[in-house]
LUMDO-202166 format. One line per 4 residues: number of its first residue (from 1); for each residue y, x, z of N, C-alpha, C. Coordinates in pm, whole numbers, plus 50000, padded with zeros to 5 digits. Layout:
% residues N
NUM	Y,X,Z,Y,X,Z,Y,X,Z  ... $
This chain:
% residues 410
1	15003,11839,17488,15124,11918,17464,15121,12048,17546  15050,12007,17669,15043,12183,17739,14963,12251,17667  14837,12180,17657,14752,12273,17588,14827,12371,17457  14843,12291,17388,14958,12343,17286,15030,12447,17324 $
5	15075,12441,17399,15270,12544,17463,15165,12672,17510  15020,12636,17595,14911,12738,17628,14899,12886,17539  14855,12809,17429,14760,12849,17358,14849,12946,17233  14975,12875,17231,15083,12939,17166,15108,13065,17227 $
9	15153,13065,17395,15155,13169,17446,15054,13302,17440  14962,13251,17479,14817,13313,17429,14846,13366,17335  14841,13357,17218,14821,13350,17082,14923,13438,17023  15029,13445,17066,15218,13574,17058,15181,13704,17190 $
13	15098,13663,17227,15047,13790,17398,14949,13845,17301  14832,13745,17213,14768,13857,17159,14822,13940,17075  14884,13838,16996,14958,13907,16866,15059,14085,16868  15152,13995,17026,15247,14140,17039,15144,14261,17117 $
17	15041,14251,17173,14949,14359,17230,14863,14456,17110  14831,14320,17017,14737,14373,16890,14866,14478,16818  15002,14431,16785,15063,14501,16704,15149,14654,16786  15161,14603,16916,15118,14722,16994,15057,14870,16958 $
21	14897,14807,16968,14811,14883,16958,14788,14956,16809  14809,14881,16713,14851,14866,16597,14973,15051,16566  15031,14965,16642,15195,15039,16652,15108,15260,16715  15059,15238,16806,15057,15291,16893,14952,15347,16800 $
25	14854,15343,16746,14742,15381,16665,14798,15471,16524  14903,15407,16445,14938,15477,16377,15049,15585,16351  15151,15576,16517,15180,15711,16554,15092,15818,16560  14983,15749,16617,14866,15881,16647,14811,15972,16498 $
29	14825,15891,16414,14798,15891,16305,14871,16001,16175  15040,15969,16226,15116,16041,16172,15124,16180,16281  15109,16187,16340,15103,16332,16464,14988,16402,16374  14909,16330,16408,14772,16419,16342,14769,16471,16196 $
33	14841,16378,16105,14869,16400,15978,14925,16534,15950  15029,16533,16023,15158,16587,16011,15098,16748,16074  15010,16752,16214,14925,16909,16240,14839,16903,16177  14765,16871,16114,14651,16919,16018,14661,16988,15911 $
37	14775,16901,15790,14772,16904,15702,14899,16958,15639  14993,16934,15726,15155,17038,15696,15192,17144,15775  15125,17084,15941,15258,17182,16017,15219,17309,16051  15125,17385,16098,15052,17530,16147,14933,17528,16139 $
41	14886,17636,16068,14706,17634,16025,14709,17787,16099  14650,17785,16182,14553,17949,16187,14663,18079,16210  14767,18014,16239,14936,18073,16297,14994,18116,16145  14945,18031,16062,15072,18005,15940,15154,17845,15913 $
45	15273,17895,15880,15370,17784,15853,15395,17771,15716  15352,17621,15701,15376,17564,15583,15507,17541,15554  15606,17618,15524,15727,17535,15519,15782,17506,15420  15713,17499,15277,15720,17427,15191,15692,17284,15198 $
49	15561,17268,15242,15499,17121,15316,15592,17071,15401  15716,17099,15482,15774,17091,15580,15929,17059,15486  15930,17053,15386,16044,17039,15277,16112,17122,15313  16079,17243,15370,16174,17368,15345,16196,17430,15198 $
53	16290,17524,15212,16311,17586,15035,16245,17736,15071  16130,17737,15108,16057,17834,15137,15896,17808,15115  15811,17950,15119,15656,17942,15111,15600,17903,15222  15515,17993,15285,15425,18010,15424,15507,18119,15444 $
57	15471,18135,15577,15486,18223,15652,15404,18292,15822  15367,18379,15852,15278,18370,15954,15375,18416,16054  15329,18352,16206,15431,18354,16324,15418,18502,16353  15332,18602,16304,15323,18722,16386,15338,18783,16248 $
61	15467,18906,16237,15494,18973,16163,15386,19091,16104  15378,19092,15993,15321,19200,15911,15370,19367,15955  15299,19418,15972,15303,19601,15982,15440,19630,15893  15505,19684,15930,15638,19705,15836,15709,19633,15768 $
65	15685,19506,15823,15835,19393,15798,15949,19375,15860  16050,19395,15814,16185,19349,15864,16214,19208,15864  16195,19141,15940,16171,18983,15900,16359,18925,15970  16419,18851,15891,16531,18719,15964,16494,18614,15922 $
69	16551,18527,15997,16523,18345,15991,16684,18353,15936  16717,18219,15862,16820,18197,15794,16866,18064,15797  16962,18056,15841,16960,17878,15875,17115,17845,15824  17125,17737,15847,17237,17666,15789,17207,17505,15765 $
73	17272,17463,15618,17284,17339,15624,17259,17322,15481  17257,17220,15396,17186,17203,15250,17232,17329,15168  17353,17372,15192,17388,17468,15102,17256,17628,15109  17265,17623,15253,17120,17754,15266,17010,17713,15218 $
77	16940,17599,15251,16842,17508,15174,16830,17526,15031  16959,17480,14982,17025,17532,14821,16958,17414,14731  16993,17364,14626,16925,17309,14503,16865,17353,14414  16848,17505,14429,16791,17604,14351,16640,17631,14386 $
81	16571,17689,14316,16408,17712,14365,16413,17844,14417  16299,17815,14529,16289,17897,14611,16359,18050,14601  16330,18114,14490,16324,18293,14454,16510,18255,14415  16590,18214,14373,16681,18165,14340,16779,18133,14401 $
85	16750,18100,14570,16824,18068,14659,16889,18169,14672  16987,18176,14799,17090,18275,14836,17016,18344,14884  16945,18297,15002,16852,18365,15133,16765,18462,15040  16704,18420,14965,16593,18526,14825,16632,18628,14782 $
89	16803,18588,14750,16873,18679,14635,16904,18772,14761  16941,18758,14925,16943,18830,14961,16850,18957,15014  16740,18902,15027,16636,18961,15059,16549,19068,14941  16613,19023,14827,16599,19104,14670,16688,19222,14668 $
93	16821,19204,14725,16918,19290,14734,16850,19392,14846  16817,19333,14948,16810,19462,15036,16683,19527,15002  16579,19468,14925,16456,19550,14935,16478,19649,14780  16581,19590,14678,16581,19659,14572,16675,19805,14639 $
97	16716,19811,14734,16794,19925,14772,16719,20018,14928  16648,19942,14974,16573,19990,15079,16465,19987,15044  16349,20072,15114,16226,20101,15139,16156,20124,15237  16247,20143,15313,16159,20123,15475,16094,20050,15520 $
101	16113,19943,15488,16060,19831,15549,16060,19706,15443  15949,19636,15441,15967,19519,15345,16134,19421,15402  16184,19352,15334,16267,19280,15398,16258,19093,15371  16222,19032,15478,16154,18902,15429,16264,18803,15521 $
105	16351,18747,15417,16461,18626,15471,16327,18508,15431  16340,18385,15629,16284,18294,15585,16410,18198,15607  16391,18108,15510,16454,18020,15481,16457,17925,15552  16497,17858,15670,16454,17754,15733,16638,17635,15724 $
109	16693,17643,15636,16813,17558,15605,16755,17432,15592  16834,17327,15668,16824,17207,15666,16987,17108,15582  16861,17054,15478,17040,16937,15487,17078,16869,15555  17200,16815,15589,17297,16700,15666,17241,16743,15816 $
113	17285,16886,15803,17291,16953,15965,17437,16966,15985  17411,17067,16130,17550,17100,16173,17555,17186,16261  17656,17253,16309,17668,17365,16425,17596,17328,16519  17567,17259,16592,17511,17260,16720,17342,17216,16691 $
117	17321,17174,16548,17148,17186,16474,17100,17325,16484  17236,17420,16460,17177,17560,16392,17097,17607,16481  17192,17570,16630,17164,17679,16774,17050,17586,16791  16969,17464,16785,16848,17417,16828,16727,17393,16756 $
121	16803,17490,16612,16682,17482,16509,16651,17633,16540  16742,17757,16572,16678,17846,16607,16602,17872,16727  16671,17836,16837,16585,17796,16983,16411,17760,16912  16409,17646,16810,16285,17591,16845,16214,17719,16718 $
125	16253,17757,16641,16205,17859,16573,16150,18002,16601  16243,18058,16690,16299,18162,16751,16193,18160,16833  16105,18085,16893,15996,18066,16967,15862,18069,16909  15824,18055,16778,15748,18006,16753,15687,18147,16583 $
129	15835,18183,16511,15801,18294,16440,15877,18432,16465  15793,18519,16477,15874,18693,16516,15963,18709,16370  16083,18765,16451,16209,18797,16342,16267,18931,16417  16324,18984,16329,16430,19068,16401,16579,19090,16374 $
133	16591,18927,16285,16751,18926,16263,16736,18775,16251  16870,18779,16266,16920,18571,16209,17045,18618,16115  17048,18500,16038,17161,18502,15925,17204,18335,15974  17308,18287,15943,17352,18196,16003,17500,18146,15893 $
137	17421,18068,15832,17591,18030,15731,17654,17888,15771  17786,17887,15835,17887,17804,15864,17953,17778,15700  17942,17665,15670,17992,17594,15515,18131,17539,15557  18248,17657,15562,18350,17568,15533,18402,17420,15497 $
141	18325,17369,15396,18346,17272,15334,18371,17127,15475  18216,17161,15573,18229,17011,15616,18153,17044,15763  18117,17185,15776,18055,17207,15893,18152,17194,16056  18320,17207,16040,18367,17206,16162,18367,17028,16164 $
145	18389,16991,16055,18440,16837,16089,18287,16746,16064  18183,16818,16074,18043,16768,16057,17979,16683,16261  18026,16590,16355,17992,16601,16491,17906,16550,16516  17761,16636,16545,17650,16498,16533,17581,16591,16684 $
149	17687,16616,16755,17617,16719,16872,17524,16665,16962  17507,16551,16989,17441,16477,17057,17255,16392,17011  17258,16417,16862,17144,16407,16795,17034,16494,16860  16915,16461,16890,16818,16541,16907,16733,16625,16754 $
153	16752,16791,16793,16703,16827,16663,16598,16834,16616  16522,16746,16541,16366,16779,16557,16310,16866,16403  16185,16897,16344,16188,16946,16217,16243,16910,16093  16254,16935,16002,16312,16894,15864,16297,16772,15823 $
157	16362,16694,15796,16389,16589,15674,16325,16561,15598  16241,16504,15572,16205,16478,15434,16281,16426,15322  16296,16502,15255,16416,16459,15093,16313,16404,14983  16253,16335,14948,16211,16280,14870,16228,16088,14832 $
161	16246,16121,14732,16331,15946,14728,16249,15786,14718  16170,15851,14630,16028,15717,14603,15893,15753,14676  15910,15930,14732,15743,15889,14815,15791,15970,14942  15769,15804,15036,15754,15843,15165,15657,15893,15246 $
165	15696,16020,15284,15570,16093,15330,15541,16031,15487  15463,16047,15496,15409,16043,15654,15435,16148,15736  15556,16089,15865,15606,16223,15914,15648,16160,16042  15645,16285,16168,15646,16253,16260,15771,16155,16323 $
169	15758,15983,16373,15887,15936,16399,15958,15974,16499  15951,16086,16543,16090,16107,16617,16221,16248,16509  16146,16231,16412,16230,16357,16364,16359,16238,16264  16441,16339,16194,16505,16263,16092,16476,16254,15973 $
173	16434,16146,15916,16371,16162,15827,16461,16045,15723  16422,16007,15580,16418,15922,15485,16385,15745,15590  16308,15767,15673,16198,15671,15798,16256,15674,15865  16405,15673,15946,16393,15673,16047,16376,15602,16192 $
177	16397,15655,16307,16331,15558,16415,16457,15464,16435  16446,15388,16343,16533,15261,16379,16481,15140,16498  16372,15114,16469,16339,14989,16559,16267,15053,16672  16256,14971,16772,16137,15002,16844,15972,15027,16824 $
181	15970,14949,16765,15783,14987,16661,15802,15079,16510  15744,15165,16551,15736,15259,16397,15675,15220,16295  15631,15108,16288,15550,15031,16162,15659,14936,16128  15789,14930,16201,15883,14838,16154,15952,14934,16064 $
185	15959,15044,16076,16015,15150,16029,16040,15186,15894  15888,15183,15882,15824,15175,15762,15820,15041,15648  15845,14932,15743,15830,14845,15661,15982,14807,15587  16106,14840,15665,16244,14910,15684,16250,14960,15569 $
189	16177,15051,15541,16228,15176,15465,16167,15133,15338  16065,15086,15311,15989,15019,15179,16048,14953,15115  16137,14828,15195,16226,14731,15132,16307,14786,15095  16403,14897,15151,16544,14939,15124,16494,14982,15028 $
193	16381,15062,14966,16343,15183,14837,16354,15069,14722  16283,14932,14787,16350,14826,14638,16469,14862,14601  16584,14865,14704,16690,14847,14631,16812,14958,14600  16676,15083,14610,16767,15187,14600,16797,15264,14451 $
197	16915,15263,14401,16935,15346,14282,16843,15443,14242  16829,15430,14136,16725,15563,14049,16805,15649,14004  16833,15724,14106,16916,15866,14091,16845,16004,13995  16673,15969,13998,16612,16067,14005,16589,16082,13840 $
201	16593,15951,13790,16529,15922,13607,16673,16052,13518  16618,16174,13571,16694,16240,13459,16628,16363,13436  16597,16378,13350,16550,16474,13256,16559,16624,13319  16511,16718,13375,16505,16837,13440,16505,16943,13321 $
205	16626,17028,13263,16573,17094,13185,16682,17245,13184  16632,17256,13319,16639,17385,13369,16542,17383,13500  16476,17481,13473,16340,17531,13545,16363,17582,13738  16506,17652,13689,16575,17730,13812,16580,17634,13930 $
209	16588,17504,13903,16676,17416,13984,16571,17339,14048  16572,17299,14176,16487,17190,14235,16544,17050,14166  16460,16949,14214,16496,16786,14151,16588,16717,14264  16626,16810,14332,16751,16755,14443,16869,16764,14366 $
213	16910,16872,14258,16998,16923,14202,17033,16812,14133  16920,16709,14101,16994,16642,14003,17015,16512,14036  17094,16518,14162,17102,16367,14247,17262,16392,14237  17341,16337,14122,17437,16347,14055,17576,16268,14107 $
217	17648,16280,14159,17762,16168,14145,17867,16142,14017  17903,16030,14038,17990,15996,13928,18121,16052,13933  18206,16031,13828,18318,16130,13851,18397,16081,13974  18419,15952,13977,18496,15905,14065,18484,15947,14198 $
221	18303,15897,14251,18270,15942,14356,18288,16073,14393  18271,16178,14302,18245,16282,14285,18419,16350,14354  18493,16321,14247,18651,16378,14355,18671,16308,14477  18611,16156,14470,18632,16098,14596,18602,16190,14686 $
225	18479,16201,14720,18435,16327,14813,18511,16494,14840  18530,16496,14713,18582,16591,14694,18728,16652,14819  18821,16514,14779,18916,16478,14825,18934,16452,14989  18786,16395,14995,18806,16350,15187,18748,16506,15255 $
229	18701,16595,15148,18644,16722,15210,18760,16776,15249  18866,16790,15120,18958,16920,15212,19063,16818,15243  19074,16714,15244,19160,16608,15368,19098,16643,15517  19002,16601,15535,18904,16644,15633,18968,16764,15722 $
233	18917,16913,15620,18928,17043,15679,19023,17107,15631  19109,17086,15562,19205,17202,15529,19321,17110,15533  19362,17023,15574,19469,16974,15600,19567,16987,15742  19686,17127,15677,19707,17192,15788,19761,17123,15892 $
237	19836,16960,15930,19841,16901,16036,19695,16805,16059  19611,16874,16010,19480,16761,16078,19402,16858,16134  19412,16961,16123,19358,17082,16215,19299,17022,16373  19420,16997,16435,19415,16938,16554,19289,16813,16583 $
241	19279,16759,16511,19135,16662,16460,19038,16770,16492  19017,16839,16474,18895,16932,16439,18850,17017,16597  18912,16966,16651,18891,17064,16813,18749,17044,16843  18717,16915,16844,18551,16923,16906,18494,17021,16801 $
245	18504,17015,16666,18399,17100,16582,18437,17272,16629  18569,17282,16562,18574,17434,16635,18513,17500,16810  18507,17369,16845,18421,17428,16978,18294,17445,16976  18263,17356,16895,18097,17376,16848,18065,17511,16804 $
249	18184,17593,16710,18159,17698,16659,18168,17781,16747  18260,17778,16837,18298,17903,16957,18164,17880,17014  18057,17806,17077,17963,17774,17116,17782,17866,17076  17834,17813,16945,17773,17883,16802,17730,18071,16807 $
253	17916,18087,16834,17938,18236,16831,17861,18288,16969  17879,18206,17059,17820,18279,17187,17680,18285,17208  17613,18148,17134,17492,18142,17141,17438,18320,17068  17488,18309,16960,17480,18446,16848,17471,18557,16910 $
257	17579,18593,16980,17654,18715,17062,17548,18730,17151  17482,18627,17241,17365,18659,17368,17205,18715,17262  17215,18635,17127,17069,18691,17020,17105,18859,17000  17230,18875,16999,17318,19034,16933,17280,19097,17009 $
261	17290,19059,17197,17325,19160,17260,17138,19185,17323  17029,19096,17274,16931,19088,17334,16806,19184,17199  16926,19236,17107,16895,19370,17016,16878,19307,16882  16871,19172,16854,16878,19130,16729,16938,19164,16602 $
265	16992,19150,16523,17069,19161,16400,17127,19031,16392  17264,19008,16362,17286,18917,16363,17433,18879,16210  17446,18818,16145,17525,18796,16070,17532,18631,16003  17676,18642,16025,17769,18512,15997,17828,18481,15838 $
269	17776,18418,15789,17835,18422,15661,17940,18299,15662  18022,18278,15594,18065,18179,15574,18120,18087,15405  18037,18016,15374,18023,17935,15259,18136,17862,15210  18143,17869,15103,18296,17876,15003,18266,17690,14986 $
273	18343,17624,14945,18373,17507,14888,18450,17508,14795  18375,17385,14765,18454,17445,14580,18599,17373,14552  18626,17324,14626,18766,17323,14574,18861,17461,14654  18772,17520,14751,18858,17665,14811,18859,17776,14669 $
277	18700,17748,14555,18739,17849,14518,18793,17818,14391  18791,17698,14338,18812,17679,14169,19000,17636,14185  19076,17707,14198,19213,17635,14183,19246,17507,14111  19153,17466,14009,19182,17389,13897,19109,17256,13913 $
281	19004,17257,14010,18922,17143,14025,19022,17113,14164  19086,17195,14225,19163,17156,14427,19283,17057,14345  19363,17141,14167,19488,17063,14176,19436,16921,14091  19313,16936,14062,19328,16830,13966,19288,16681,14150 $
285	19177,16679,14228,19216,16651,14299,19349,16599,14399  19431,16672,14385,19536,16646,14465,19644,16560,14348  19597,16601,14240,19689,16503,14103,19623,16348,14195  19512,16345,14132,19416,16209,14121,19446,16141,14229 $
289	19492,16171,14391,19498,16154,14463,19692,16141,14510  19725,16177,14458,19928,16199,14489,19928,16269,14601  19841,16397,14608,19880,16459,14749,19972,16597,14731  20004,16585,14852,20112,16715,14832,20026,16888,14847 $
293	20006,16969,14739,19950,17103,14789,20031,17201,14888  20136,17133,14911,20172,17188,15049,20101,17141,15189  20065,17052,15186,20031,16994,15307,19872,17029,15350  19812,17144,15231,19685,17192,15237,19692,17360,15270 $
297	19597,17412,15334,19593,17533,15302,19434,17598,15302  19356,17625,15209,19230,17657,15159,19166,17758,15257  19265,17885,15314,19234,17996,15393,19216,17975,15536  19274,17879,15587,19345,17816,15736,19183,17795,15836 $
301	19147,17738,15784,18997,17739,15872,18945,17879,15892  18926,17943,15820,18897,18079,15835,18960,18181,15874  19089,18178,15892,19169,18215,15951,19128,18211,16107  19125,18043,16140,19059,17985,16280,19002,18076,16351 $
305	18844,18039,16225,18788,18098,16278,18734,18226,16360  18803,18329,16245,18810,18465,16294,18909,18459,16449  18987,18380,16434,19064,18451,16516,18966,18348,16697  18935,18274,16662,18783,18254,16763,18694,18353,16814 $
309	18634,18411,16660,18530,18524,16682,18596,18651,16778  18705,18698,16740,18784,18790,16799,18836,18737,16977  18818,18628,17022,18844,18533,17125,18677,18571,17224  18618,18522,17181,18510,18504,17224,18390,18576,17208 $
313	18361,18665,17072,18215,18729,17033,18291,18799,16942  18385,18903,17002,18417,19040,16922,18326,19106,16819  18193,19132,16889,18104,19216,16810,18021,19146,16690  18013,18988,16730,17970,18966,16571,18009,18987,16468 $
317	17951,18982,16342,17990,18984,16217,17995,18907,16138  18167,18829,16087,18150,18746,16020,18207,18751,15857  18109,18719,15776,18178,18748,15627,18199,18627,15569  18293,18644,15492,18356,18493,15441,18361,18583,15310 $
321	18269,18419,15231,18238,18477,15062,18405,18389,15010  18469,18324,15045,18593,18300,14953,18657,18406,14865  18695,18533,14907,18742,18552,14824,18660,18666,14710  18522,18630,14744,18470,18688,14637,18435,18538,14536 $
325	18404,18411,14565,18407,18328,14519,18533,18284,14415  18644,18302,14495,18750,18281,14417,18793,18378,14297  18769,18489,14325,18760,18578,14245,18662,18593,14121  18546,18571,14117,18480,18501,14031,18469,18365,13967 $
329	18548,18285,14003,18571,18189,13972,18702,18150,13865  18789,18246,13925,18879,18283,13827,18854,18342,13697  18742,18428,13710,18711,18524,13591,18598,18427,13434  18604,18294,13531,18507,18184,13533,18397,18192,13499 $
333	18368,18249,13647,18171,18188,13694,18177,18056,13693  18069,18008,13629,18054,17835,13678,17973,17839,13797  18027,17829,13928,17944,17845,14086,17876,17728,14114  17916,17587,14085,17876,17479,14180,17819,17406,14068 $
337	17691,17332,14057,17595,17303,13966,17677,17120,13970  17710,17097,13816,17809,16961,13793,17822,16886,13902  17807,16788,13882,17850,16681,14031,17769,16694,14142  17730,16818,14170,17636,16806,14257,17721,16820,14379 $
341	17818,16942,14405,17842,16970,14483,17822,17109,14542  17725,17125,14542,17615,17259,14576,17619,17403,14483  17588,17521,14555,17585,17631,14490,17500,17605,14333  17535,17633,14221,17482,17681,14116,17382,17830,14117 $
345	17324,17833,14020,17230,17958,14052,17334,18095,14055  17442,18105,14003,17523,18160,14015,17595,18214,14097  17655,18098,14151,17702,18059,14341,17594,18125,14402  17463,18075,14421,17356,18120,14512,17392,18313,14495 $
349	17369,18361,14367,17380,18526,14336,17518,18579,14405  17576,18494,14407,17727,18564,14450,17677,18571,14559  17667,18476,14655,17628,18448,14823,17561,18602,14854  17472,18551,14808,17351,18660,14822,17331,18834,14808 $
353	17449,18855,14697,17426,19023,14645,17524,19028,14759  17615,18986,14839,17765,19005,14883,17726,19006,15011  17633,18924,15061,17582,18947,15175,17457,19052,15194  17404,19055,15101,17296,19152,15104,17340,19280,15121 $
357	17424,19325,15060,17547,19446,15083,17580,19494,15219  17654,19339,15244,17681,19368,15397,17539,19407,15499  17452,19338,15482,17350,19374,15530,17308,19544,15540  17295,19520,15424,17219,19696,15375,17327,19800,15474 $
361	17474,19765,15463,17548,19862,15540,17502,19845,15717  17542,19727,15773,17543,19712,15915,17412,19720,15938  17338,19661,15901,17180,19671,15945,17143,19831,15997  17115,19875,15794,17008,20005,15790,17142,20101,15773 $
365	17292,20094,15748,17321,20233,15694,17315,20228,15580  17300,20205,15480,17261,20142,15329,17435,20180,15203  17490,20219,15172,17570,20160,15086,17509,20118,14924  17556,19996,14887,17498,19983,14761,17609,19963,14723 $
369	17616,20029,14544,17691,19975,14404,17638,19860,14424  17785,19746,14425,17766,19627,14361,17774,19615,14205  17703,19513,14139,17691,19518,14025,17836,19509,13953  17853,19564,13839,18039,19583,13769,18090,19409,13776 $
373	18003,19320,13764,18056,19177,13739,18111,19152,13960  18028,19210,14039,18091,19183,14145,18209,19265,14188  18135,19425,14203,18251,19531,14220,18369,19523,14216  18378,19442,14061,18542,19391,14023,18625,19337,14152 $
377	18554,19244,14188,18649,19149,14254,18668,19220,14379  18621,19337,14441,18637,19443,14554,18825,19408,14598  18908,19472,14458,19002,19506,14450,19110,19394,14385  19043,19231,14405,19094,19185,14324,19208,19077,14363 $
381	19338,19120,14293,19442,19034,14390,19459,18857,14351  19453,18816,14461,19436,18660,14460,19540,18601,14512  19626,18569,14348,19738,18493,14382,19794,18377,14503  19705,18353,14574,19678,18248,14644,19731,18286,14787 $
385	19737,18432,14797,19788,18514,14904,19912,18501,14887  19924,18541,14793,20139,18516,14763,20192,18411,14865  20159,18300,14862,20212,18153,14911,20218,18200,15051  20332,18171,15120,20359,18210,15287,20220,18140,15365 $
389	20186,18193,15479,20114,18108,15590,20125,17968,15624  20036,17914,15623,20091,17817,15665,20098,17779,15810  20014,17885,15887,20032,17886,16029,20038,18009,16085  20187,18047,16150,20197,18226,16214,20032,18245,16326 $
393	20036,18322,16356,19941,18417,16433,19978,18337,16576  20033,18344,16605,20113,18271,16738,20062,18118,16775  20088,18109,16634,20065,17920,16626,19904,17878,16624  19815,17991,16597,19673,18009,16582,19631,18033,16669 $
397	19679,18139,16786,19634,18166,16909,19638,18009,16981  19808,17988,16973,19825,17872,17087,19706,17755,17054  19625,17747,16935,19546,17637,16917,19411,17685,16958  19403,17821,16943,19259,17879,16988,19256,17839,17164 $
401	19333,17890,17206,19375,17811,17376,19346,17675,17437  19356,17604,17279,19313,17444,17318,19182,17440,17289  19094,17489,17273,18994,17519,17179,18901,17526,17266  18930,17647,17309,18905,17750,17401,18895,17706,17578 $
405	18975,17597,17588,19007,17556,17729,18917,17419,17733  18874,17402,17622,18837,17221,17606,18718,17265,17667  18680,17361,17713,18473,17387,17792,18392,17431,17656  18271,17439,17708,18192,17448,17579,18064,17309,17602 $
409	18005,17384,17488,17881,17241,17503,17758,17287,17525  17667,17222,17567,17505,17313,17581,17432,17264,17483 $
């Protein structure tokens, strides 16, 4: 019987050392994978290989490039293909009106990020490729009430649903480092793919669009979400909920303001949600739901915010596409691609010519004609203004104060 109880022991000492080594062998494995064959060749970045919505790119700028990094969260990423994105359409805008300099937006947007990703995806970027601007889009929709500040940020995600790539386990991935052994990880993630919905079996027949675009919700789900978005953020007594995120942003702004003042270019966009801009998809929501459209207000975050920026980082620049969104939306652009959620190729063009604009002015000096389908909405009055405040100037400060006093974060 000892012998037995021995030999058992023995026998679980080899086992857990072998799977160890095991363990320990095919980290090495995915490291190496992952620099060889995706991550930097010869000081170019694969960041297509890297599931960015971008090409290559080399860390040391070309003779007469105007180069920015562009970050954000799935919406900058976009569901659209590459040339199609916002970041593209902007970089089309400024070079179809300038000539000085090539103008090259890289795309480095991640999905299911957040404010305090942005400032440690540029840190680790910002090191690694020459730029001489950042673009930086805060998504209304879910970015203040998004708190994942404490996550370590490592490279991109892999979004692919049935093939798991081999990718480094400390990042976030489809894999992630759930267990202690990374081969448990994997074996984790294989089983769950049994039992995961085939979101993907649908027919692609528009060219424009990546195959993320067509990871669809149902209607239900679809307002469900809808519904906890501007419950979430535009619900003018849940504001107060939102203090840690708005600090993230004041955080955000300062990080920005020290890139501004160290000669950068710097610009803030801020990303429309679609129930801020479609009136008709916010009331049918609030039907489906018995909520009161008083107890919402679509503008109120942005409101916030500015009055933050003006608090803390005067000199940035922040543009908020709502009411060019809403304004086209009215005239009915279809912006947000069906249940997706996400900019339409449409949405992406609005983003993009509107910021590119702004660009061309603050940057180089630039004024451009916007095209007659945007121009319009320059001057265009949006009933939505009519409706009183729902919070005086007074009542905005006194919350910027709480905001403002809560510290910041590193």
């Amino acid at each position: 019987m000892k012998n037995i109880a021995i030999n058992t022991v023995l026998f679980v000492t080899v086992m857990f050392v072998a799977l160890l080594v095991v363990d320990a062998l095919f980290i090495q494995y995915e490291k190496r994978f992952l620099k060889q064959n995706i991550y930097e060749v010869d000081g170019t970045y694969n960041l297509h290989s890297l599931h960015y919505n971008d090409t290559t790119v080399t860390a040391k700028k070309p003779a007469g490039e105007f180069r920015a990094l562009s970050l954000g969260d799935s919406f900058t990423e976009g569901i659209t293909r590459y040339e199609y994105s916002y970041t593209q359409v902007i970089a089309k805008t400024v070079n179809d009106h300038y000539s000085d300099h090539l103008f090259r937006a890289v795309n480095v947007g991640e999905s299911a990020t957040g404010l305090m990703d942005y400032q440690k995806a540029y840190k680790y970027w910002s090191e690694r490729i020459d730029h001489d601007a950042v673009i930086v889009n805060v998504y209304l929709g879910n970015d203040i009430a998004f708190l994942e500040r404490h996550r370590p940020w490592t490279l991109q995600p892999v979004m692919t649903a049935h093939n798991y790539d081999l990718v480094d386990g400390r990042r976030r991935t489809l894999i992630p480092q759930k267990y202690p052994l990374r081969i448990f990880d994997y074996i984790y993630a294989y089983a769950s793919q049994r039992h995961m919905p085939d979101q993907l079996n649908i027919e692609i027949d528009d060219s424009r669009y990546k195959q993320s675009a067509y990871f669809q919700m149902d209607e239900g789900k679809f307002h469900e979400k809808g519904y906890e978005t501007l419950e979430k953020t535009f619900r003018v007594d849940g504001q107060a909920n939102l203090v840690e995120g708005y600090r993230d942003l004041a955080q955000l702004f300062r990080t920005l303001d020290k890139v501004r003042a160290e000669g950068k270019s710097v610009l803030i966009t801020l990303g429309t949600f679609e129930a801020q801009a479609e009136d008709g998809f916010r009331a049918d929501l609030l039907a489906r739901f018995a909520a009161n459209p008083e107890d919402y207000d679509i503008l109120l975050p942005a409101r916030i915010i500015e009055a933050i920026r003006q608090r803390v980082s005067p000199k940035l620049s922040v543009l908020d596409l709502t009411p060019w969104f809403r304004c086209r939306a009215a005239k009915g652009d279809d912006l947000y691609f069906q249940n997706n959620t996400h900019y339409s190729v449409a949405g992406d063009a609005v983003h993009g010519i509107v910021a590119g604009q702004q660009i061309l002015a603050k940057w180089f000096g630039k004024q451009l004609s916007l095209p007659p389908e945007i121009a319009e909405c320059e001057d265009w009055a949006d009933p939505y203004l009519q409706r009183p405040a729902s919070k005086t100037d007074a009542e905005i400060d006194a919350f910027i104060n709480t905001v403002i006093s809560s510290g910041t974060n590193d």
